[in-house]
Jmol script that loads the backbone (N, CA, C; Angstrom):
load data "model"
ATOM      1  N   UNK A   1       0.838  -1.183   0.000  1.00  0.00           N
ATOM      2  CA  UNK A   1       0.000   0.000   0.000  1.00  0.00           C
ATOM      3  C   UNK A   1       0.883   1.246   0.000  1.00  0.00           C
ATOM      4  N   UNK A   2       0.191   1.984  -0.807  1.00  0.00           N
ATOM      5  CA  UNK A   2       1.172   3.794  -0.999  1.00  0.00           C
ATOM      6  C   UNK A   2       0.560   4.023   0.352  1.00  0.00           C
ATOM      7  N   UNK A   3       1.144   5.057   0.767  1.00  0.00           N
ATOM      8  CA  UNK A   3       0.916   6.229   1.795  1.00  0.00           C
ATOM      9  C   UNK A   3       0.975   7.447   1.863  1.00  0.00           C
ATOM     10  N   UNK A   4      -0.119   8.098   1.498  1.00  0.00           N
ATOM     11  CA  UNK A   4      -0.456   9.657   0.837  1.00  0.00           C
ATOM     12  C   UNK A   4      -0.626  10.459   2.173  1.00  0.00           C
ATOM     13  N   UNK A   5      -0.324  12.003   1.906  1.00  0.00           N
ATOM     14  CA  UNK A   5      -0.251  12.500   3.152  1.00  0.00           C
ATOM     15  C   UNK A   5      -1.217  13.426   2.556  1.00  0.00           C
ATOM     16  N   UNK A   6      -2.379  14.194   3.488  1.00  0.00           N
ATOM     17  CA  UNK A   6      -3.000  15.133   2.890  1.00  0.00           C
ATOM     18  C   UNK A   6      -2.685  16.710   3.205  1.00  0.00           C
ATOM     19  N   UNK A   7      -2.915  17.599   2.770  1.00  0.00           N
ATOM     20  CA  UNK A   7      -2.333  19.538   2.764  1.00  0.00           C
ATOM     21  C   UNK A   7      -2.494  19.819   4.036  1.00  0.00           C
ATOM     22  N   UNK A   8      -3.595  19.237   4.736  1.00  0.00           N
ATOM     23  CA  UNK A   8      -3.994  18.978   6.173  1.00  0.00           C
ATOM     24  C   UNK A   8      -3.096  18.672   6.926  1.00  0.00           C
ATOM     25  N   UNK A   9      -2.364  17.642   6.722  1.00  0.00           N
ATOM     26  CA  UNK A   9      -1.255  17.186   7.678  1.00  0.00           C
ATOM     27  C   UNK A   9      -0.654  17.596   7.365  1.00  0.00           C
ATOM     28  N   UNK A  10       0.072  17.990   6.051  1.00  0.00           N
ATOM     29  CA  UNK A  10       1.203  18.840   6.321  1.00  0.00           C
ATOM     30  C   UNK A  10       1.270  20.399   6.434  1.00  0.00           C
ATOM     31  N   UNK A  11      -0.045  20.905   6.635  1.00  0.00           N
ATOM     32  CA  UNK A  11      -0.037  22.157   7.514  1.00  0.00           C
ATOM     33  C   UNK A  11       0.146  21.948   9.438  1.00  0.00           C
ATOM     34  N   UNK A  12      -0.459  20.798   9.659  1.00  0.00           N
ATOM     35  CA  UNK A  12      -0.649  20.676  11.245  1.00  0.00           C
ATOM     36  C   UNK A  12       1.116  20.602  11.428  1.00  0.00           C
ATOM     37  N   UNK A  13       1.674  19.505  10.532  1.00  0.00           N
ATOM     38  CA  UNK A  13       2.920  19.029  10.941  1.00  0.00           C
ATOM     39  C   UNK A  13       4.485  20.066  11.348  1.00  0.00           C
ATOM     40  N   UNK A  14       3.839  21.281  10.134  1.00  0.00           N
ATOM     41  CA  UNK A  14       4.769  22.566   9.651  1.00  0.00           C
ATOM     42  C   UNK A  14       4.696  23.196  11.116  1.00  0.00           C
ATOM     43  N   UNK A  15       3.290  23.627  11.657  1.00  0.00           N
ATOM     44  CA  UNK A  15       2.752  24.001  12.993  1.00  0.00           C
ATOM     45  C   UNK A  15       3.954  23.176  14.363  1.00  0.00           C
ATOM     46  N   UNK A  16       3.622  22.203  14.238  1.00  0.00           N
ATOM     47  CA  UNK A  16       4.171  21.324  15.128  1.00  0.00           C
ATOM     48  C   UNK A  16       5.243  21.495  15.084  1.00  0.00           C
ATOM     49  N   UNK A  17       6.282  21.602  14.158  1.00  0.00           N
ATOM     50  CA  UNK A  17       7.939  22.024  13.797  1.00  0.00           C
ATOM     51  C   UNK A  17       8.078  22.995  14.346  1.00  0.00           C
ATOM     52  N   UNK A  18       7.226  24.058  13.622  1.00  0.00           N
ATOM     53  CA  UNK A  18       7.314  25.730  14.434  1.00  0.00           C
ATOM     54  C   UNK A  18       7.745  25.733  15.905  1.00  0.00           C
ATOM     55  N   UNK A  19       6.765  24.851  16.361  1.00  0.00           N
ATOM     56  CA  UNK A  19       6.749  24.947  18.160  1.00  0.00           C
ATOM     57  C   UNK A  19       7.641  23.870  18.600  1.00  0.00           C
ATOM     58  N   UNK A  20       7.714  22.739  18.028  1.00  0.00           N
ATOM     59  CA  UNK A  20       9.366  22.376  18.381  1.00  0.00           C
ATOM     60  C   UNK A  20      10.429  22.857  18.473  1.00  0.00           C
ATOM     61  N   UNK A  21      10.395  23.476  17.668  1.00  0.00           N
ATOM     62  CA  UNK A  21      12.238  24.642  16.847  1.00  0.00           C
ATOM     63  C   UNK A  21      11.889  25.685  18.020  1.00  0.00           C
ATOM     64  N   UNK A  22      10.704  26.180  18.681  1.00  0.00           N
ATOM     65  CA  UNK A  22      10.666  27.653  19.128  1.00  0.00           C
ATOM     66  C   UNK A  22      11.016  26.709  20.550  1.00  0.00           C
ATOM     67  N   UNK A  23      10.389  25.555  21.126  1.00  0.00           N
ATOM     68  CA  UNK A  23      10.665  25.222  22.705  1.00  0.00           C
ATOM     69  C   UNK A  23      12.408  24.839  22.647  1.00  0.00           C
ATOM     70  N   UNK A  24      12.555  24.354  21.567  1.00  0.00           N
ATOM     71  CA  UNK A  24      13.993  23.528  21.774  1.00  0.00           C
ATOM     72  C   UNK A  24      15.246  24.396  21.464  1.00  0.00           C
ATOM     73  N   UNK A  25      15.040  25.043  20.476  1.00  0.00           N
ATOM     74  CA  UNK A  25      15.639  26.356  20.089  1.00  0.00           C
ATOM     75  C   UNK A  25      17.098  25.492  19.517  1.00  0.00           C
ATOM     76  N   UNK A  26      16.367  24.330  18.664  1.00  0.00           N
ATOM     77  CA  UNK A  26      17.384  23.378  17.891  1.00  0.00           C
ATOM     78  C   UNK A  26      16.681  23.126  16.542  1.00  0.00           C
ATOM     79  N   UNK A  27      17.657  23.058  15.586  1.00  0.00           N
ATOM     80  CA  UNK A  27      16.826  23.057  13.973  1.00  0.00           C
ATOM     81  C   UNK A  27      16.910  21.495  13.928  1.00  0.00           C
ATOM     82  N   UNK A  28      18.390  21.310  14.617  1.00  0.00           N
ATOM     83  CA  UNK A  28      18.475  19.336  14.535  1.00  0.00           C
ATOM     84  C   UNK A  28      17.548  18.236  15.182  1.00  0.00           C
ATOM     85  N   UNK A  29      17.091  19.083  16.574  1.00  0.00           N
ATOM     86  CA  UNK A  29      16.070  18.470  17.286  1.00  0.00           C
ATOM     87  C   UNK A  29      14.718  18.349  15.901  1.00  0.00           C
ATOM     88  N   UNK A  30      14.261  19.827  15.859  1.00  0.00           N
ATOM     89  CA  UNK A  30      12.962  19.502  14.760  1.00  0.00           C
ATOM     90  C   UNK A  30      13.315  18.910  13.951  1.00  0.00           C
ATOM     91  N   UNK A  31      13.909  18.266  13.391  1.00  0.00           N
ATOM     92  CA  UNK A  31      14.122  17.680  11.951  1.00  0.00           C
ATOM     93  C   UNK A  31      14.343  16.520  12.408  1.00  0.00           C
ATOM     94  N   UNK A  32      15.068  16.004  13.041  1.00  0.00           N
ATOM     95  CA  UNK A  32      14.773  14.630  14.238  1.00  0.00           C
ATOM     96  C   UNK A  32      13.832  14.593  14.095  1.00  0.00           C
ATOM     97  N   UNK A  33      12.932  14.682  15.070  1.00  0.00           N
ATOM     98  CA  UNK A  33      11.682  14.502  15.563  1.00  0.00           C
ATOM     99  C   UNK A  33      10.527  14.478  13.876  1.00  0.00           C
ATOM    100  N   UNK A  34      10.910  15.409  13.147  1.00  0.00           N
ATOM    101  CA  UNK A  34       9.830  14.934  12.148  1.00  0.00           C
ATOM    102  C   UNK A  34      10.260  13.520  10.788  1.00  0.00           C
ATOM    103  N   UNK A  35      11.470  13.423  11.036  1.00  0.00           N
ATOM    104  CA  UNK A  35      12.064  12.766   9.847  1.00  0.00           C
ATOM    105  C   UNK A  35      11.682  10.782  10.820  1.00  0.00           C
ATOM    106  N   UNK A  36      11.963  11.368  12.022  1.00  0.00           N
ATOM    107  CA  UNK A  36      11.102  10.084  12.788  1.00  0.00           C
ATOM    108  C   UNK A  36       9.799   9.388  13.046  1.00  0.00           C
ATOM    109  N   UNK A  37       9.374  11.188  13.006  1.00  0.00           N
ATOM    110  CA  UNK A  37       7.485  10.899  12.663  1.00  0.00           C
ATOM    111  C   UNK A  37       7.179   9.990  11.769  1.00  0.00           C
ATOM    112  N   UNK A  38       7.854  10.597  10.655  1.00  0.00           N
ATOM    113  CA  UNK A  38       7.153  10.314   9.340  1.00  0.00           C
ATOM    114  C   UNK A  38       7.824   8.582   8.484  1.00  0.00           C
ATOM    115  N   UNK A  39       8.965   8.792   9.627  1.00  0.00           N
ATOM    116  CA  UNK A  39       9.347   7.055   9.184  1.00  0.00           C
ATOM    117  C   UNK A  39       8.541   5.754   9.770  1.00  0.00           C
ATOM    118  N   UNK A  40       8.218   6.643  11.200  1.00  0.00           N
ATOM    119  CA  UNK A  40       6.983   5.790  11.793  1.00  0.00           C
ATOM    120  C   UNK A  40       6.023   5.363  11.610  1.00  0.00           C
ATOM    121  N   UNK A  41       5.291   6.651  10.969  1.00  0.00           N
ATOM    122  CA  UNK A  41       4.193   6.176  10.068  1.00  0.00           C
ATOM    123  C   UNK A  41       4.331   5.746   9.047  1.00  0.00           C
ATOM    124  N   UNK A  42       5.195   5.927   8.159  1.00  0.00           N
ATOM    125  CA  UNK A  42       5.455   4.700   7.007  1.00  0.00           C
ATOM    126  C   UNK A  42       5.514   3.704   7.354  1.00  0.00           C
ATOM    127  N   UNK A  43       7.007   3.231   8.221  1.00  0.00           N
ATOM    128  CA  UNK A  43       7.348   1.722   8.192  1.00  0.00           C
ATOM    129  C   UNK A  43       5.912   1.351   9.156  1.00  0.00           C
ATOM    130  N   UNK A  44       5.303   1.762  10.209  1.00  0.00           N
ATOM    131  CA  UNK A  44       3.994   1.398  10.695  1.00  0.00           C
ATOM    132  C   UNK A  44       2.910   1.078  10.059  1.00  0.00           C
ATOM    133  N   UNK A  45       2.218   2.050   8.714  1.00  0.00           N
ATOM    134  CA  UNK A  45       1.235   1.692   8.424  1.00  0.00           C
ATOM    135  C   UNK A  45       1.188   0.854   7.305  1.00  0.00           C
ATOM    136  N   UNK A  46       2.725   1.159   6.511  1.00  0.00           N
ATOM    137  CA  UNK A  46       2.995  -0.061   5.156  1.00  0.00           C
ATOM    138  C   UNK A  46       3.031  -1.432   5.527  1.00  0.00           C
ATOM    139  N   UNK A  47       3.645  -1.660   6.829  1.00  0.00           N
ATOM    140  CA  UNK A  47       3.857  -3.184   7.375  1.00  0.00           C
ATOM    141  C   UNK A  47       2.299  -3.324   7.479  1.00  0.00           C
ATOM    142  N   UNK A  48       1.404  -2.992   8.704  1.00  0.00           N
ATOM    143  CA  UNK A  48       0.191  -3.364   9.463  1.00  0.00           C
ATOM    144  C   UNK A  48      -0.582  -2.166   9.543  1.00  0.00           C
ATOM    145  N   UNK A  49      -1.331  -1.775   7.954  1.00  0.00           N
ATOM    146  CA  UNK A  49      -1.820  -0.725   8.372  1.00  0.00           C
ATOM    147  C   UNK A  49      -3.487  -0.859   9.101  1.00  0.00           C
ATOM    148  N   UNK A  50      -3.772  -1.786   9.845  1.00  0.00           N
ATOM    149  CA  UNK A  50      -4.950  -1.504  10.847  1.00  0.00           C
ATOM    150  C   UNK A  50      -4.101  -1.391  12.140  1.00  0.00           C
ATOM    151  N   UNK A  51      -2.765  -0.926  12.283  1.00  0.00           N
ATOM    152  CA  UNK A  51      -2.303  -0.958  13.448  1.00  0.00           C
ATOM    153  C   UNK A  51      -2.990   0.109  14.343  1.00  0.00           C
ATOM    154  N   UNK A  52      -3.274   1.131  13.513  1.00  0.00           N
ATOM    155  CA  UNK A  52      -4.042   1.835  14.829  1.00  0.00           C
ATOM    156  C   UNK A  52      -5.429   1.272  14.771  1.00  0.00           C
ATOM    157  N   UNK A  53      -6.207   2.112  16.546  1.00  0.00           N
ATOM    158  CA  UNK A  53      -7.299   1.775  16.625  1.00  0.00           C
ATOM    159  C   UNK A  53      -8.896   2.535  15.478  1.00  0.00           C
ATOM    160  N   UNK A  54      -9.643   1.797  15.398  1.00  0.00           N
ATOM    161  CA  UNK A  54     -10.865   2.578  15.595  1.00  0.00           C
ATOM    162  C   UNK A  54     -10.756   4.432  15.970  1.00  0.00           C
ATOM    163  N   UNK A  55     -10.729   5.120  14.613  1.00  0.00           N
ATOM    164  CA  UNK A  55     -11.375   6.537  15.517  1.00  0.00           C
ATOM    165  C   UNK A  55     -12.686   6.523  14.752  1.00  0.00           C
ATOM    166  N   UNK A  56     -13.493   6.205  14.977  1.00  0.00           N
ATOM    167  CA  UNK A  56     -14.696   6.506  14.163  1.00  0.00           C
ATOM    168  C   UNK A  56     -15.881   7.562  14.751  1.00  0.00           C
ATOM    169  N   UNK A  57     -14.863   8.188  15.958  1.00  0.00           N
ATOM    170  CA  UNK A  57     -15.636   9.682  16.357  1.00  0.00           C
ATOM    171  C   UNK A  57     -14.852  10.934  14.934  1.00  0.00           C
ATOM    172  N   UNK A  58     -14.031  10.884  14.669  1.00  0.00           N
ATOM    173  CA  UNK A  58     -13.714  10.834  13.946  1.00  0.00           C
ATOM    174  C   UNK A  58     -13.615  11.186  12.265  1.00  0.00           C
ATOM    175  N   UNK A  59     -14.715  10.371  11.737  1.00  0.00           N
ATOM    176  CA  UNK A  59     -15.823  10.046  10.848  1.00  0.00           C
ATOM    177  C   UNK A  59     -15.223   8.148  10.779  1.00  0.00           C
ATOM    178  N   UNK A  60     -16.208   8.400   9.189  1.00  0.00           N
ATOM    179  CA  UNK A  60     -16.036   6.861   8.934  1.00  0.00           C
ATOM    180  C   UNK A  60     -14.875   6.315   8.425  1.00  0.00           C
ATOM    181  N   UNK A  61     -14.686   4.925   8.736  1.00  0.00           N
ATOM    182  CA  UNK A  61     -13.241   4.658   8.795  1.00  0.00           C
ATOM    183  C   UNK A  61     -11.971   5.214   9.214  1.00  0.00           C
ATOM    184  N   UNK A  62     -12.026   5.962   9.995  1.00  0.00           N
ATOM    185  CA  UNK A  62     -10.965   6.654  10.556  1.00  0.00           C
ATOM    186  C   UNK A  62     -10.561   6.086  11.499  1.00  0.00           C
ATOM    187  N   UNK A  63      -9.178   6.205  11.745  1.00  0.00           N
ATOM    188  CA  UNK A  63      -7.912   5.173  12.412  1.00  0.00           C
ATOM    189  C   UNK A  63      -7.122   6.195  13.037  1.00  0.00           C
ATOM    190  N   UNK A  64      -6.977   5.737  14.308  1.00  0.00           N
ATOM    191  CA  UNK A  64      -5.726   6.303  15.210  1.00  0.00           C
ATOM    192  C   UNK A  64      -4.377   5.574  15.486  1.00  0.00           C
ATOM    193  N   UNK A  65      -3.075   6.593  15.193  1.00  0.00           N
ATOM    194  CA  UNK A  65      -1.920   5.706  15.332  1.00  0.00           C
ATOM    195  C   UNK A  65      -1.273   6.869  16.183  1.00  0.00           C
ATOM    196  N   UNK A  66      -0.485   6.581  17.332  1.00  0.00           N
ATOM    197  CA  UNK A  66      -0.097   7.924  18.397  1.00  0.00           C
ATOM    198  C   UNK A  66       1.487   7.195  18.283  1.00  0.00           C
ATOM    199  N   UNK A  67       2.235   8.633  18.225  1.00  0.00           N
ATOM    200  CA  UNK A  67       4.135   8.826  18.126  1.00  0.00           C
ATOM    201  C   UNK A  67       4.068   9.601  18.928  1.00  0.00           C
ATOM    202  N   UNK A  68       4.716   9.728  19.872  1.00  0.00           N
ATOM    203  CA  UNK A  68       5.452  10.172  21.333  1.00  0.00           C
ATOM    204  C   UNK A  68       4.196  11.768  21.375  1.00  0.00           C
ATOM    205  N   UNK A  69       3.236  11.478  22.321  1.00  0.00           N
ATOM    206  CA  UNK A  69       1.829  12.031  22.408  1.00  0.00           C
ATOM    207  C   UNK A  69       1.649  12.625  21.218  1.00  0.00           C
ATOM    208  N   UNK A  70       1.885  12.569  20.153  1.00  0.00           N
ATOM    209  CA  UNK A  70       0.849  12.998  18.771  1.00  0.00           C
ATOM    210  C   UNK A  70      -0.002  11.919  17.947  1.00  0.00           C
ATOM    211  N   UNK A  71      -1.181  12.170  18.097  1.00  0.00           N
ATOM    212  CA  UNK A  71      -1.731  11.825  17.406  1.00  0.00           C
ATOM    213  C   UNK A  71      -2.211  11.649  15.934  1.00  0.00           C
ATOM    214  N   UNK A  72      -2.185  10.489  15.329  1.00  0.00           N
ATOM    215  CA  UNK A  72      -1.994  10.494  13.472  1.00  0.00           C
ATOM    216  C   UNK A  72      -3.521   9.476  13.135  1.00  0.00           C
ATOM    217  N   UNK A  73      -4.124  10.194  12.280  1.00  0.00           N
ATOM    218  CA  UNK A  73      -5.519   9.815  12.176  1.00  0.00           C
ATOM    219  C   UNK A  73      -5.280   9.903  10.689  1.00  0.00           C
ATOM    220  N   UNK A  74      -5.311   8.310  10.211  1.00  0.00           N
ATOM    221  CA  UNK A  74      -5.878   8.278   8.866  1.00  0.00           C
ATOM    222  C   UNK A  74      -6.641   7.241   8.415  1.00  0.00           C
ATOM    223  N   UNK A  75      -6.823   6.655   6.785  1.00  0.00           N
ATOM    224  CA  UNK A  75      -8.064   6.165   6.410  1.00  0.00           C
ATOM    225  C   UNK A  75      -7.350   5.206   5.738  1.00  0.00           C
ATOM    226  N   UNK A  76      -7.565   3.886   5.823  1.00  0.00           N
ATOM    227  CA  UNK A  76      -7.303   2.711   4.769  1.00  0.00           C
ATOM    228  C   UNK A  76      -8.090   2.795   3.229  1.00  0.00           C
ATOM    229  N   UNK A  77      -7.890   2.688   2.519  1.00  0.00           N
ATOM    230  CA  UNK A  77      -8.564   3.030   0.749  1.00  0.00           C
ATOM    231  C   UNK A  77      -7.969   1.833   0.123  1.00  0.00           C
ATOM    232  N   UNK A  78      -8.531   1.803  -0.935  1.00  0.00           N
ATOM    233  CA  UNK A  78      -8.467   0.436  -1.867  1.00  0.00           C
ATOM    234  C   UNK A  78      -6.713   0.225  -1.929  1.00  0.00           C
ATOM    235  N   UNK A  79      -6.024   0.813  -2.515  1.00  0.00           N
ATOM    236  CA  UNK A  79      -4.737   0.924  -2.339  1.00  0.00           C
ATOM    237  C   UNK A  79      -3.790   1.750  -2.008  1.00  0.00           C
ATOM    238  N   UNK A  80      -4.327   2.788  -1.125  1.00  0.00           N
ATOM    239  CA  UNK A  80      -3.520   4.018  -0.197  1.00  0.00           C
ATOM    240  C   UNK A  80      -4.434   3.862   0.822  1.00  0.00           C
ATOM    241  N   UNK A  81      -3.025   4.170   2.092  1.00  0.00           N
ATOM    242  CA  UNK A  81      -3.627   4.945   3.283  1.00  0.00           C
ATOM    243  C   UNK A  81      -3.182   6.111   3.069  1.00  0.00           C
ATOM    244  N   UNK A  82      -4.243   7.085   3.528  1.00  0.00           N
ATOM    245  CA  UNK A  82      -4.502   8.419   3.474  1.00  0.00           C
ATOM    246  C   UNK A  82      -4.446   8.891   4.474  1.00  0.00           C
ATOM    247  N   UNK A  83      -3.552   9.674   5.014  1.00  0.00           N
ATOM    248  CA  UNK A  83      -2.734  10.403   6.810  1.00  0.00           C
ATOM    249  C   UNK A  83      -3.902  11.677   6.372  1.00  0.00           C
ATOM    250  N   UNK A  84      -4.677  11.991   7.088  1.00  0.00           N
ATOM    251  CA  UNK A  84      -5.300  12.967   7.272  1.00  0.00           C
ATOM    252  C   UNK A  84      -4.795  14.029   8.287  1.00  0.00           C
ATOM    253  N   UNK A  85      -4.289  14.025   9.079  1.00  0.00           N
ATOM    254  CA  UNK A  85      -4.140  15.030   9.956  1.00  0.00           C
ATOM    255  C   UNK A  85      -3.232  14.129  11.109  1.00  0.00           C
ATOM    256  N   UNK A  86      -2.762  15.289  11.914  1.00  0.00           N
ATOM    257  CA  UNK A  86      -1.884  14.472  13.581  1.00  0.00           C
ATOM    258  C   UNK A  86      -2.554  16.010  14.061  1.00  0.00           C
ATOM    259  N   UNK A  87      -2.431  16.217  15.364  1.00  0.00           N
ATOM    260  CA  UNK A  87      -2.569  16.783  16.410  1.00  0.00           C
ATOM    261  C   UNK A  87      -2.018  16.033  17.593  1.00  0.00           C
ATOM    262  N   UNK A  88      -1.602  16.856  18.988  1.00  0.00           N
ATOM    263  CA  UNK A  88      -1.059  16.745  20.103  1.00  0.00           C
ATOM    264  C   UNK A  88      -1.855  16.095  20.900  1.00  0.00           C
ATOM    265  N   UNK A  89      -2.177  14.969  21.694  1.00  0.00           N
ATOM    266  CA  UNK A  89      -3.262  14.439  22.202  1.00  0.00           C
ATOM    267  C   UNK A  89      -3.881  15.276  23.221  1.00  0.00           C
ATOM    268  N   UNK A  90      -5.031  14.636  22.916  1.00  0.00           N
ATOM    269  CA  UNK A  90      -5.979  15.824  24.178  1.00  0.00           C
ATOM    270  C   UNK A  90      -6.857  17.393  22.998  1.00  0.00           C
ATOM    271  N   UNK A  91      -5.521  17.540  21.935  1.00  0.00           N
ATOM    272  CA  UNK A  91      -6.391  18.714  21.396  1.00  0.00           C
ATOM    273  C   UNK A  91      -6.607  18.234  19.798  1.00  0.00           C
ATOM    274  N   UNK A  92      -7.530  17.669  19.459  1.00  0.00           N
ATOM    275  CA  UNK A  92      -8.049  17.162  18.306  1.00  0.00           C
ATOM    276  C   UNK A  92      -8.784  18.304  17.242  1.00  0.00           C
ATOM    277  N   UNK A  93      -7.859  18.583  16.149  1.00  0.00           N
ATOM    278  CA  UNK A  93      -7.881  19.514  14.789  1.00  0.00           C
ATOM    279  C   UNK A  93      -8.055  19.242  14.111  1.00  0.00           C
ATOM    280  N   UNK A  94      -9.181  18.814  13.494  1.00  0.00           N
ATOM    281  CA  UNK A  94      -9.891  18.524  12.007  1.00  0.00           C
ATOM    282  C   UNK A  94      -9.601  19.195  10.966  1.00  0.00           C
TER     283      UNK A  94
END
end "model"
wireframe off; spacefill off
backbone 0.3
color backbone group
């Protein structure tokens, strides 16, 4: 299965960098931290992608997969999963 990311996530994700780079006040830390994200969710959802649970608050078919408290919500499709969005747990951004 491909693994498509949508404009959605990679606006939340850009967000999330911002405020990494601004708490850590390291460009190597943010780039860490996202180049890890995003290997996670690859090698995660290409191996076993029902690895996350059920979000079907959500909408339909929607799936939760959580990397060090962020949350990654996407959709299984005929032959892509589709990363819809991450947010910080606790504050959920559609």
């Amino acid at each position: 299965m491909k693994i498509k990311f949508t404009p959605k996530f990679y606006a939340r994700l850009e967000e999330i960098a911002d405020f990494i780079s601004i708490q850590s006040g390291s460009k190597k830390i943010t780039i860490g931290f996202i180049l890890a994200l995003k290997k996670h969710i690859i090698v995660s959802l290409t191996t076993f992608p029902k690895m996350g649970r059920p979000a079907e608050e959500f909408g339909k078919d929607v799936r939760k997969l959580v990397h060090q408290h962020y949350t990654i919500l996407y959709k299984i499709q005929e032959e892509n999963i589709v990363v819809l969005t991450i947010y910080k747990e606790n504050l959920p951004s559609l």
